[in-house]
C-alpha positions, 0 to 999 in steps of 0.5 A: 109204199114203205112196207113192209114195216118192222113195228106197226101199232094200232089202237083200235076197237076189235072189228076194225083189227080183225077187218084188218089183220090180213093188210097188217100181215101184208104191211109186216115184215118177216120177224116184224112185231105189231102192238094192238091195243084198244081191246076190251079183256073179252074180246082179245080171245078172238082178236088174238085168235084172228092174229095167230091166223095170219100168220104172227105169233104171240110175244107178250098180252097185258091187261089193264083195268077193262083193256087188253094188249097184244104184242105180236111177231110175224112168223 
C-alpha cells in the first residue's frame, strides 16, 4: 500500500527476479533505482535483460567472485 517505492533491493536467486520483475516495476517509482543481487555471473544476462523489459534501465552491474549485482533505474 506504500508503493511506489524510491529504492527496492532483493536478494534473490534468478527465477523469483524474473517472476517478479513486472510487480517490482509496478511497486518502482518513475525515476526509482531497485539493487538485485544473488545472481549467479551466467545468468545476470537474462535477469538484466527481463529488467530492461519492464521498463528500468541499467545504472551500474558488479561482480563478485561467482555473483553479480544490478543497480537499476525506472524510466
Amino acid at each position: 500500500r506504500a508503493a511506489p517505492f524510491v529504492l527496492i533491493f532483493a536478494k534473490m536467486l534468478k527465477g523469483p527476479l524474473l517472476m517478479l520483475a513486472g510487480d517490482v516495476a509496478g511497486s518502482c517509482a518513475w525515476g526509482g533505482h531497485i539493487i538485485l543481487s544473488g545472481i549467479l555471473n551466467e545468468q545476470a544476462d537474462e535477469v538484466q535483460a527481463c529488467y530492461l523489459g519492464v521498463g528500468f534501465e541499467v545504472r551500474k552491474r558488479s561482480s563478485i567472485g561467482d555473483w553479480t549485482t544490478l543497480t537499476l533505474t525506472r524510466i
